[in-house]
C-alpha positions as a Markdown table, in Angstrom:
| # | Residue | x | y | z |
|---|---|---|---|---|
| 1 | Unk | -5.8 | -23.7 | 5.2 |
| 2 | Unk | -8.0 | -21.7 | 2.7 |
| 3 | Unk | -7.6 | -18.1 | 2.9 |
| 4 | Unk | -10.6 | -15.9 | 1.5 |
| 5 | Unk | -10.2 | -13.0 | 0.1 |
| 6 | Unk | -12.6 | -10.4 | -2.4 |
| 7 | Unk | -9.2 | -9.3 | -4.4 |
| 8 | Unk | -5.8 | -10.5 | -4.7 |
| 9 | Unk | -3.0 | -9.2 | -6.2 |
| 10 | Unk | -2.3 | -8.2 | -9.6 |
| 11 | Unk | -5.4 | -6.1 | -7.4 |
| 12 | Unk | -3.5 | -3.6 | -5.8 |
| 13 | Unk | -5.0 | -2.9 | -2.1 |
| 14 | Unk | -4.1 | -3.8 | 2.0 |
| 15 | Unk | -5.7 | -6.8 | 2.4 |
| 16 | Unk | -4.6 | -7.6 | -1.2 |
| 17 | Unk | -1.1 | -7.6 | 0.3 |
| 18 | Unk | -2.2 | -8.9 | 3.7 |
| 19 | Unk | -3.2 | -11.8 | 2.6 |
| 20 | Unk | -0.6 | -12.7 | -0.1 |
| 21 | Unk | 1.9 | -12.1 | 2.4 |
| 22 | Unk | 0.4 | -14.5 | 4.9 |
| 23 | Unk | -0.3 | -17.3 | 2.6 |
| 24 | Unk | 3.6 | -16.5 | 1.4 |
| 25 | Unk | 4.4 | -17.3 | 5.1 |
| 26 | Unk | 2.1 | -20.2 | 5.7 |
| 27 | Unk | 3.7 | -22.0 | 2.7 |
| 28 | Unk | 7.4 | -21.2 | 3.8 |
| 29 | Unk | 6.2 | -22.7 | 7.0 |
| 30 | Unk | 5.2 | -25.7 | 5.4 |
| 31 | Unk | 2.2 | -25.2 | 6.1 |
| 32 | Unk | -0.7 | -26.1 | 3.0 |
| 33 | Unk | -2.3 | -22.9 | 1.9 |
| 34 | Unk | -4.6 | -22.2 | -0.9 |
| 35 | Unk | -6.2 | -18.6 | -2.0 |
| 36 | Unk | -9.6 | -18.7 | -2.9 |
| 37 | Unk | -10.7 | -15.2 | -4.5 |
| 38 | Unk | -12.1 | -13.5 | -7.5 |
| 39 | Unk | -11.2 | -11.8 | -10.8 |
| 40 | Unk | -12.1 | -8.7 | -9.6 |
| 41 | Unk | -9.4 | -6.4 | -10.7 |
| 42 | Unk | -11.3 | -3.4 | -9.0 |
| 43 | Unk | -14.9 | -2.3 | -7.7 |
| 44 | Unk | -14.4 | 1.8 | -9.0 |
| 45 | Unk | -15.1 | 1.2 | -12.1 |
| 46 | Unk | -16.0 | -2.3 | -11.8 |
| 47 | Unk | -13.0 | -4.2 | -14.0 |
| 48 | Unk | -12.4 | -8.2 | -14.3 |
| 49 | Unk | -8.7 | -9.0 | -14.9 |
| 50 | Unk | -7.4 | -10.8 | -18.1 |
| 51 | Unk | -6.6 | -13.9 | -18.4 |
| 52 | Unk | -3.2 | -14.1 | -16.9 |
| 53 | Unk | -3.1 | -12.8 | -13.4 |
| 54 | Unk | 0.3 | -14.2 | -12.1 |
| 55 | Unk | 1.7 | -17.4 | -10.9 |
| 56 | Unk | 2.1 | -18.2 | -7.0 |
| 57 | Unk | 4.2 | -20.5 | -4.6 |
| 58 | Unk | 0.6 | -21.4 | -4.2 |
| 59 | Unk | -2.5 | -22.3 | -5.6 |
| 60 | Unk | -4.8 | -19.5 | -6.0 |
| 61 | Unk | -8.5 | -20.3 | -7.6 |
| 62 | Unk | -10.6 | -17.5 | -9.1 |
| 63 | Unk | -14.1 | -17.4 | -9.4 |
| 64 | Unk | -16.0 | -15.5 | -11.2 |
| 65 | Unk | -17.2 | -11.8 | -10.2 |
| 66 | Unk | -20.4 | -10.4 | -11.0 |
| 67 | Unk | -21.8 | -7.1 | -9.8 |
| 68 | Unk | -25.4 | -7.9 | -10.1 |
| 69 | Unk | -26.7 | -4.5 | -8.4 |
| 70 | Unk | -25.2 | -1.1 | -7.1 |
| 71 | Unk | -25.1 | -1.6 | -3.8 |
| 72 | Unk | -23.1 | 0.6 | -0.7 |
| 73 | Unk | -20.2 | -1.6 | 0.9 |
| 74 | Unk | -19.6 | -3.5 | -2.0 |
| 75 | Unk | -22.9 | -5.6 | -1.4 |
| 76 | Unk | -23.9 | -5.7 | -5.1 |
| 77 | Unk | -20.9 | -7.8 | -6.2 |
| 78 | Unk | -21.2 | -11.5 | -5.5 |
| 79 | Unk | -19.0 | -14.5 | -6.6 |
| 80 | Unk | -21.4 | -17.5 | -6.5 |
| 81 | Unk | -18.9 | -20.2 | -7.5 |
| 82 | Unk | -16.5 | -19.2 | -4.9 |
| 83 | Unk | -19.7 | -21.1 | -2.4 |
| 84 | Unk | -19.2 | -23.8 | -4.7 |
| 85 | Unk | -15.1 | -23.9 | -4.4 |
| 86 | Unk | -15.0 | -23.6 | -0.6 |
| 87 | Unk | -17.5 | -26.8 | -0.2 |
| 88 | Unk | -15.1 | -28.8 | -2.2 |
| 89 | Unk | -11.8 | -27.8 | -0.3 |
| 90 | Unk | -10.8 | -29.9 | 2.4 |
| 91 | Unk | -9.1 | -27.4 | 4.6 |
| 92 | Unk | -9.8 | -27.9 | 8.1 |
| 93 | Unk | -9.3 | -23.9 | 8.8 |
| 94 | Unk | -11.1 | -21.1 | 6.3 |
| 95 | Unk | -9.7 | -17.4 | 6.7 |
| 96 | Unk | -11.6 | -15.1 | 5.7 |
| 97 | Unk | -10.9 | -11.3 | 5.2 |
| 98 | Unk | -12.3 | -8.1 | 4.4 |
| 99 | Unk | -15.7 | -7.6 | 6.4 |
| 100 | Unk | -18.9 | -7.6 | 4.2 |
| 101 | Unk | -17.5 | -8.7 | 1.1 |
| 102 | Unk | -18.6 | -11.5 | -0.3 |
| 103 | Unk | -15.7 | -14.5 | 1.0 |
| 104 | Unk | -17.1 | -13.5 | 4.5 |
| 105 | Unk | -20.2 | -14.7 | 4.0 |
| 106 | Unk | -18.9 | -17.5 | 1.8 |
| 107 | Unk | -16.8 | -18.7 | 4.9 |
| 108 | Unk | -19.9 | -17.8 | 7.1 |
| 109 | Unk | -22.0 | -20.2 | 5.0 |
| 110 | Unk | -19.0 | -23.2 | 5.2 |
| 111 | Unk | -19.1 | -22.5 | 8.6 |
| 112 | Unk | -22.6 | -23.2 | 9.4 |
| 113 | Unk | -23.0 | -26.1 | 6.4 |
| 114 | Unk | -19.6 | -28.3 | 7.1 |
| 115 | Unk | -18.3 | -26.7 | 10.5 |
| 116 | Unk | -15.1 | -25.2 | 9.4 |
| 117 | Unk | -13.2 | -23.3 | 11.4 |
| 118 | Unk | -13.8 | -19.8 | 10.8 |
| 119 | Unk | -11.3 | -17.0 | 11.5 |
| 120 | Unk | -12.1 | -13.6 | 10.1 |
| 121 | Unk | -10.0 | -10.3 | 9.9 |
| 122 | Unk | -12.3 | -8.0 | 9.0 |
| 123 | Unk | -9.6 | -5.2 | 8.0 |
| 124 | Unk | -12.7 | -2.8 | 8.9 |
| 125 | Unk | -13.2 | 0.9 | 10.8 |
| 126 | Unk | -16.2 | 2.8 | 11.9 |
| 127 | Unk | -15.8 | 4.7 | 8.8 |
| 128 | Unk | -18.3 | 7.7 | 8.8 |
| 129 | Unk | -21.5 | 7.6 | 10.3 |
| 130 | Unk | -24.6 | 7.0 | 8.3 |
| 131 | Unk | -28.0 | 5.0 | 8.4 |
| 132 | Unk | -26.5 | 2.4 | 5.3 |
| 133 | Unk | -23.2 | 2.1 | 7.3 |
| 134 | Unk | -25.2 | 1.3 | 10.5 |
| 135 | Unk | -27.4 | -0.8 | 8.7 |
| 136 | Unk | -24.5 | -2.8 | 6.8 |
| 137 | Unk | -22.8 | -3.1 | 10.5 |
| 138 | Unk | -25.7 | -4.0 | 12.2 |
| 139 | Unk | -26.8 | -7.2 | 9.2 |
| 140 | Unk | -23.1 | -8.3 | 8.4 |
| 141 | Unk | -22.1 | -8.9 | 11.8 |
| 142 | Unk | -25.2 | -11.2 | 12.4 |
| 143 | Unk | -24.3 | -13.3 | 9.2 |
| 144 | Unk | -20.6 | -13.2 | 9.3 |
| 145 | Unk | -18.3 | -11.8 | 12.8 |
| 146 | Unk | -20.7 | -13.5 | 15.3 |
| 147 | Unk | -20.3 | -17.3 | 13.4 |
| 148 | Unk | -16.6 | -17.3 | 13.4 |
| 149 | Unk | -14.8 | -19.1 | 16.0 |
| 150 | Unk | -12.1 | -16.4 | 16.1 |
| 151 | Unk | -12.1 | -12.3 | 15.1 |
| 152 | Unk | -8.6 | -10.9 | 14.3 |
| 153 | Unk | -8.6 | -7.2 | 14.7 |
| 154 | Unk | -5.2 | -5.5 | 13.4 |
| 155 | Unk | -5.4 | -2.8 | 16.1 |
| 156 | Unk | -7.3 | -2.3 | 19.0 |
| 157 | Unk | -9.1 | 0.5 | 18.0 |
| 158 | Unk | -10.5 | -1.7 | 15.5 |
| 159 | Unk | -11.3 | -4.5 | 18.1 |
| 160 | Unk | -12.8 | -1.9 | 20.4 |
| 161 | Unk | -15.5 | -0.9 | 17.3 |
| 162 | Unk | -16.1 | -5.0 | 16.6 |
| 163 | Unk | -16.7 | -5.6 | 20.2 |
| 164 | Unk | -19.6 | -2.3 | 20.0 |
| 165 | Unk | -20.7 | -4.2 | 17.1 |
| 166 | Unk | -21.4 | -7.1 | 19.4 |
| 167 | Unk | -18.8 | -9.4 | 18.4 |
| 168 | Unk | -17.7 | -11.5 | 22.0 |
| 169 | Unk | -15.0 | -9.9 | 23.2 |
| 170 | Unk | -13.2 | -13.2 | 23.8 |
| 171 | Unk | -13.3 | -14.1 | 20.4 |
| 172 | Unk | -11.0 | -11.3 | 19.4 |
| 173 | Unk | -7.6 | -11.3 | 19.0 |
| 174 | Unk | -5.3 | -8.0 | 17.8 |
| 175 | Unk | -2.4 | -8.9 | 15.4 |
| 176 | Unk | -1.3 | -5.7 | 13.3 |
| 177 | Unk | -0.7 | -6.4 | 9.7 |
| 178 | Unk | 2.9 | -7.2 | 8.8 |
| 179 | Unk | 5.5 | -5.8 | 6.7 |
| 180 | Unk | 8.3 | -8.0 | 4.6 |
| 181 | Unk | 11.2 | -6.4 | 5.6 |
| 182 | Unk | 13.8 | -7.8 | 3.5 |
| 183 | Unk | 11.5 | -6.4 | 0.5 |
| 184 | Unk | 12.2 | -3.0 | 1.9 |
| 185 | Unk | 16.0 | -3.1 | 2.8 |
| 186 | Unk | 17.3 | -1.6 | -0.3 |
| 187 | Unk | 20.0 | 1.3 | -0.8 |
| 188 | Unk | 18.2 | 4.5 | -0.6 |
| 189 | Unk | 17.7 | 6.1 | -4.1 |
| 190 | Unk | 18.7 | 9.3 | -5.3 |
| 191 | Unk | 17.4 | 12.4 | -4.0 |
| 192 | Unk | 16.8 | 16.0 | -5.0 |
| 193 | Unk | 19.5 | 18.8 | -3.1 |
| 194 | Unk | 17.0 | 21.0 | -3.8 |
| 195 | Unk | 13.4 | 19.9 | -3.6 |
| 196 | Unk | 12.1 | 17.3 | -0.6 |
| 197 | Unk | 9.7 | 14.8 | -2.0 |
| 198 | Unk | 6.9 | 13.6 | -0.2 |
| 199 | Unk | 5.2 | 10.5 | -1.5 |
| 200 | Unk | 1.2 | 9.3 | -1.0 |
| 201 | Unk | 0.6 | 5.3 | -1.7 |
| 202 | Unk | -2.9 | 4.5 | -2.2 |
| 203 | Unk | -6.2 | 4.5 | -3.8 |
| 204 | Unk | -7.0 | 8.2 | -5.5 |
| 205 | Unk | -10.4 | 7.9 | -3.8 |
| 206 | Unk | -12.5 | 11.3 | -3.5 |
| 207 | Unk | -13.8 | 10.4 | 0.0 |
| 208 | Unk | -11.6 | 8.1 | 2.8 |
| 209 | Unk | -8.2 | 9.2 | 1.7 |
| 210 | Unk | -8.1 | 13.0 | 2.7 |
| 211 | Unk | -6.4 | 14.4 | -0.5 |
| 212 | Unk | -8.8 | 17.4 | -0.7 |
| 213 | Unk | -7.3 | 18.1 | 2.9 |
| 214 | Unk | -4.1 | 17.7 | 1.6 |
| 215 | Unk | -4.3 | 19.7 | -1.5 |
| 216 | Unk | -6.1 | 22.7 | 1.0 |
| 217 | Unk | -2.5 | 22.1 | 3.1 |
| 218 | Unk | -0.5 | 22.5 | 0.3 |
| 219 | Unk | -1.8 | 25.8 | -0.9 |
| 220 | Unk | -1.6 | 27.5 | 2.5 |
| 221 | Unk | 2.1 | 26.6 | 2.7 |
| 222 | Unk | 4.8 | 29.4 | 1.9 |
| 223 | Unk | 5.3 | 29.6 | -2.1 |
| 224 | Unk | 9.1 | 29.1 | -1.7 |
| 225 | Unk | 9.0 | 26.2 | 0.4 |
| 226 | Unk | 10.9 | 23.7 | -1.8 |
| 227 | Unk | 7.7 | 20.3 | -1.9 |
| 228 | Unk | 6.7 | 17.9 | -4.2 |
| 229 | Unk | 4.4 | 15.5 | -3.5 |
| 230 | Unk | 3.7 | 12.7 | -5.7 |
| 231 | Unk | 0.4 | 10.8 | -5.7 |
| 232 | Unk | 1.0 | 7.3 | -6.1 |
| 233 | Unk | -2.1 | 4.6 | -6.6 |
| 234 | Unk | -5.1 | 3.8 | -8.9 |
| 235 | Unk | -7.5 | 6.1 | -9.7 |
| 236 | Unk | -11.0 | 5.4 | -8.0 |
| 237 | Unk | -12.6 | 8.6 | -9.4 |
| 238 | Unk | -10.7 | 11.0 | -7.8 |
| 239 | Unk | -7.8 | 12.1 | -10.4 |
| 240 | Unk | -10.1 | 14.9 | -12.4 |
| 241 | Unk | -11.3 | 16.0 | -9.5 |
| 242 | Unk | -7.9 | 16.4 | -7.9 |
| 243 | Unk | -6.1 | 17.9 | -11.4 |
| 244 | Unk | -8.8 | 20.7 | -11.3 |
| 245 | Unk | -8.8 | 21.3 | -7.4 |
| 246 | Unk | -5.0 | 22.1 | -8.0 |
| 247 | Unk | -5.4 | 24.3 | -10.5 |
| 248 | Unk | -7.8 | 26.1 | -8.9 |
| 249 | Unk | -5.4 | 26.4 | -5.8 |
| 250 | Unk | -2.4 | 27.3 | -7.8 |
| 251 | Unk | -0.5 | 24.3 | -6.9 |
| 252 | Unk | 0.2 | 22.6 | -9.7 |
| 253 | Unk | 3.9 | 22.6 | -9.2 |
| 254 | Unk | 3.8 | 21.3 | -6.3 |
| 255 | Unk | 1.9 | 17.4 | -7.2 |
| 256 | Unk | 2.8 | 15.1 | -9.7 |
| 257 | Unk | 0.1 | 12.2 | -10.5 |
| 258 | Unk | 2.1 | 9.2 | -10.6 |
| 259 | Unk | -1.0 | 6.7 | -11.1 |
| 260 | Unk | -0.6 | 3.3 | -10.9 |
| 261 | Unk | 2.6 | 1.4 | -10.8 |
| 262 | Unk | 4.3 | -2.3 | -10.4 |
| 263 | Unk | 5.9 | -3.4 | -7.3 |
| 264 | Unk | 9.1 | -2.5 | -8.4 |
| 265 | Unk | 8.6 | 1.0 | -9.5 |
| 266 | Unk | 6.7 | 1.1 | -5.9 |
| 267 | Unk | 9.9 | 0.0 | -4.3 |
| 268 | Unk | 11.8 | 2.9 | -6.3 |
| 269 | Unk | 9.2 | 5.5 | -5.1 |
| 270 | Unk | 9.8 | 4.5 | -1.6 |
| 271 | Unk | 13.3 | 4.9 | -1.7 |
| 272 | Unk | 13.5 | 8.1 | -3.8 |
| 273 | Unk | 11.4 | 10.0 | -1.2 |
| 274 | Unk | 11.9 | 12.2 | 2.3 |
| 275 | Unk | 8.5 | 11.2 | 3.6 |
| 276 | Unk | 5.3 | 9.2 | 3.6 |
| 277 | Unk | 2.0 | 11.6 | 4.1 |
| 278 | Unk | -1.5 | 9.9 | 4.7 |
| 279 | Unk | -3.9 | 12.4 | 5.4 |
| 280 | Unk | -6.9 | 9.3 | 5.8 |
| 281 | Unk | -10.6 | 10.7 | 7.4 |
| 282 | Unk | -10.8 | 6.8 | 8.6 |
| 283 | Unk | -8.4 | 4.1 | 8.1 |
| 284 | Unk | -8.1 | 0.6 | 10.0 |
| 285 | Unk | -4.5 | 0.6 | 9.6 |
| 286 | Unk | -2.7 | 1.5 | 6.8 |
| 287 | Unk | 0.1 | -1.0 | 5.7 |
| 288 | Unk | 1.9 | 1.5 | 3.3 |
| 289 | Unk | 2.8 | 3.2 | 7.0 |
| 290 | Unk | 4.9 | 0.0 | 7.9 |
| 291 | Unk | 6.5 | 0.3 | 4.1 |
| 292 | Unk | 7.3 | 3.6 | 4.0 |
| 293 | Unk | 8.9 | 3.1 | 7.4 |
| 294 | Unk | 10.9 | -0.1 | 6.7 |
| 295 | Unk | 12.3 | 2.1 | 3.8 |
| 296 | Unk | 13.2 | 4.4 | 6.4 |
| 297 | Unk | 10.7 | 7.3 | 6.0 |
| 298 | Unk | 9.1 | 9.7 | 8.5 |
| 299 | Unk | 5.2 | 10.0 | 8.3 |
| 300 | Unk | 2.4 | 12.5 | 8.3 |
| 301 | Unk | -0.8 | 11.2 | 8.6 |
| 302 | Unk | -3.9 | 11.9 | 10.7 |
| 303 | Unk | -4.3 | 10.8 | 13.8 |
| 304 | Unk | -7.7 | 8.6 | 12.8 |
| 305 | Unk | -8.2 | 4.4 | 13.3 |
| 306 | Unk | -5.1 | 2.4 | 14.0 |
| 307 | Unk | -2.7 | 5.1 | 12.7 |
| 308 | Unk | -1.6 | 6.4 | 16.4 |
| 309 | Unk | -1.1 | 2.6 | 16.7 |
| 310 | Unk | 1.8 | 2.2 | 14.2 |
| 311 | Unk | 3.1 | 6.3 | 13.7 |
| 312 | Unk | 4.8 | 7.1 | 17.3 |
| 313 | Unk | 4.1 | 10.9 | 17.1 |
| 314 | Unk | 7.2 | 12.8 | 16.8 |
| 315 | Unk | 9.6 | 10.2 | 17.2 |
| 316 | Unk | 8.7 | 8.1 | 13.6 |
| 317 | Unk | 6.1 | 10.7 | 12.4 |
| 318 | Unk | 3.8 | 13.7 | 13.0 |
| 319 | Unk | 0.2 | 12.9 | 13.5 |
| 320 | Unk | -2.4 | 15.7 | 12.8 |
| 321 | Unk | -6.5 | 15.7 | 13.6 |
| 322 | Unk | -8.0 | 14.6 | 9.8 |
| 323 | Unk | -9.4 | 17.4 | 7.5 |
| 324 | Unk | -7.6 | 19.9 | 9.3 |
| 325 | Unk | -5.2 | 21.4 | 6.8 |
| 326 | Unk | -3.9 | 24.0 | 8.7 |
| 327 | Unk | -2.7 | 21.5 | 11.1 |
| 328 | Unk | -1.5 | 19.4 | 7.8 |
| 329 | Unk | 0.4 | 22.2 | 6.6 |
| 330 | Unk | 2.5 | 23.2 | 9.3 |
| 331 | Unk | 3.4 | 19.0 | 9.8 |
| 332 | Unk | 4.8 | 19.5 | 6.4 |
| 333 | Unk | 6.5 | 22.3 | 6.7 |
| 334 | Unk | 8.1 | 21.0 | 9.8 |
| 335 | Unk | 9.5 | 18.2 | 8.0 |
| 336 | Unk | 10.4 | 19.9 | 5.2 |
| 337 | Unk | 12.4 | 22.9 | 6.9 |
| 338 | Unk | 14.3 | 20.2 | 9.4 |
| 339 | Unk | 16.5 | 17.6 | 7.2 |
| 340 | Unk | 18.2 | 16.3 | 10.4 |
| 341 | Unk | 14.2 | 15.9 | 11.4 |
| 342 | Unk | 13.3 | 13.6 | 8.7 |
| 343 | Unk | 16.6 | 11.4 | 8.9 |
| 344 | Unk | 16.3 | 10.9 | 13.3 |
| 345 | Unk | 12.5 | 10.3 | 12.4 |
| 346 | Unk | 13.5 | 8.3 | 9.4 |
| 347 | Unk | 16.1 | 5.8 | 11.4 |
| 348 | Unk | 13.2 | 5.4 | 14.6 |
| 349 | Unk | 10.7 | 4.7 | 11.8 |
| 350 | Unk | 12.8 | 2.1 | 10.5 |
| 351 | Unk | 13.5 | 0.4 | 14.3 |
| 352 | Unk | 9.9 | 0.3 | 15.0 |
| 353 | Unk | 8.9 | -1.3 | 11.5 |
| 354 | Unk | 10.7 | -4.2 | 12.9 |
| 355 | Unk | 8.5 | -5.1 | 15.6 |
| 356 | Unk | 5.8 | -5.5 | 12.5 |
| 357 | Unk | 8.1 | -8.7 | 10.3 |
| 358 | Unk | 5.6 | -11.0 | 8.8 |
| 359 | Unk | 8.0 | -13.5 | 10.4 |
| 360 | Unk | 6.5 | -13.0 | 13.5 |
| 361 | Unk | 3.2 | -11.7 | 12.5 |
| 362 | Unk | 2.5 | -15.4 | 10.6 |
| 363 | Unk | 3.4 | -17.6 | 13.7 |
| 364 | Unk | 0.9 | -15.6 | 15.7 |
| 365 | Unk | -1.9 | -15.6 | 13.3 |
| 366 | Unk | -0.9 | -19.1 | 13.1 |
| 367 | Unk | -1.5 | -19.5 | 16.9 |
| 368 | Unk | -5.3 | -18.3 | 16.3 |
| 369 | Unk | -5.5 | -21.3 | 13.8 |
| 370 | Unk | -5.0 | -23.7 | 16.7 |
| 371 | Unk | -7.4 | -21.8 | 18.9 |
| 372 | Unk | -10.0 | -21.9 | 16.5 |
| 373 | Unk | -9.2 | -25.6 | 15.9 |
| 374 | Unk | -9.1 | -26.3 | 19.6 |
| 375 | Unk | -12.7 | -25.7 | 19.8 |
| 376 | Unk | -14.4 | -27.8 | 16.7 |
């Protein structure tokens, strides 16, 4: 089984952790995986890793990255060996994730060459309408989604937008990401009497993410309200931006830019906060929903993608329209005024985590495998 993938951890991302996750089950099923991705550390600036990225319970091969042209989508950044790897493997299935990155047409191009199997998750969304996204939709599906034998949507909001794209509807199968549970069952860490944290984990990016909505939110919320928020996750250009927009809006006392951290400081993060907020214009799904619930954590987030998918509004979380701050603010507030709130929401958000264990999440992406199989 060869799994496909643009990034992979040290690269910190969804799919990153997607994908190590399921290989990490495969192999513990005894099952013979192998990872075949880049050294692409990150696109925003474009950043190679060094030459130690990690040991694995499995062998992961790295081709070289190149970004050749700017391109939107990540077009402009090619692996060519990666064609060259993927040729040699023997693997009877290729996964490959991510849609329009490079591995997807890698495994599109093994498809049609040596008649792999080809599963893809394409981890994808609508996104926000424009002539290059309908354009990229419109080419990528005709050279990657409509060769694979099998589609894996991780909501059905996402399988509802791949089916407009054209991909057969009985080619696609929904299987939400997954969550390692046991990773998340710590102790609780020590909070603040006097201050509630809130926590965002992901990319500082100045466009899908929604922090300029949730920096408006913050500044319309009453000036003794006791909130922190910290902002957790790599800069992709949106930290100077963000510093200046909260001076500018007197609210520098209420964020703290964290930046980028290790798993383990993640971990503590998680367990030192009162509540997840993830204030995405578009998101397919959002895996740091299913960690920051397995910790135990209530949710804000908007209501955009697969969100209303994982979040139950106002039993493990409040959803909110995106880019409405108003609407943002008085989520916050709620959960921040309400302590006995946050810990019934935290305890249901915990619960339904459960129904999203890798340990049944790898059996049924394992069950596509054989589909895909049956039909070669």
């Amino acid at each position: 089984m060869l799994q496909l993938t643009q990034r992979f951890p040290p690269a910190i991302g969804g799919v990153e952790e997607h994908v190590y996750h399921l290989a990490l089950g495969l192999t513990r099923a005894g099952h013979n995986v192998e990872v075949l991705t880049t050294d692409l550390l990150r696109s925003t600036p474009f950043t190679r890793m060094g030459s130690n990225p990690g040991q694995y319970p499995f062998p992961v091969i790295r081709a070289r990255v190149w970004k050749l042209f700017e391109a939107p989508h990540g077009l402009g950044i090619l692996a060519p060996s990666m064609v060259r790897h993927m040729l040699n493997s023997q693997a009877q299935i290729v996964h490959a994730h991510a849609h329009g990155f490079f591995p997807t047409f890698a495994g599109s191009l093994g498809k049609a060459l040596d008649g792999q199997a080809l599963v893809i998750t394409p981890h994808s969304d609508a996104g926000r309408p424009s002539l290059s996204k309908r354009f990229f939709d419109f080419v990528v599906n005709q050279l990657t989604l409509k060769r694979a034998s099998r589609v894996i949507a991780v909501s059905h909001h996402e399988a509802a937008h791949l089916a407009a794209l054209g991909v057969p509807a009985e080619r696609i199968r929904v299987i939400p990401n997954g969550v390692d549970l046991q990773e998340f069952n710590g102790p609780r860490g020590q909070r603040q009497a006097d201050r509630v944290r809130g926590i965002f984990v992901g990319r500082l990016d100045p466009d899908q993410k929604g922090l300029a909505t949730l920096f408006r939110a913050l500044a319309l919320l009453p000036p003794d309200l006791p909130l922190e928020v910290r902002l957790i996750g790599e800069d992709w250009g949106a930290t100077e931006i963000l510093r200046l927009t909260a001076m500018q809006l007197g609210i520098t006392n209420r964020v703290v830019f964290v930046g980028k951290v290790d798993r383990q400081a993640l971990l503590n993060e998680y367990r030192e906060a009162d509540f997840l907020v993830l204030p995405s214009l578009f998101e397919p799904f959002g895996i740091v929903l299913l960690e920051a619930m397995a910790t135990g954590l209530p949710v804000v987030a908007s209501r955009v993608g697969g969100i209303p998918e994982v979040v139950r509004d106002g039993r493990t979380g409040i959803l909110v329209e995106p880019a409405n701050a108003r609407a943002l603010a008085d989520a916050l507030m709620e959960l921040c005024r309400d302590e006995n709130l946050r810990i019934t929401m935290g305890a249901d958000a915990k619960d339904r985590a459960a129904a999203f264990d890798w340990k049944t999440i790898t059996p049924r992406i394992l069950s596509i495998y054989q589909e895909a199989l049956g039909e070669g």
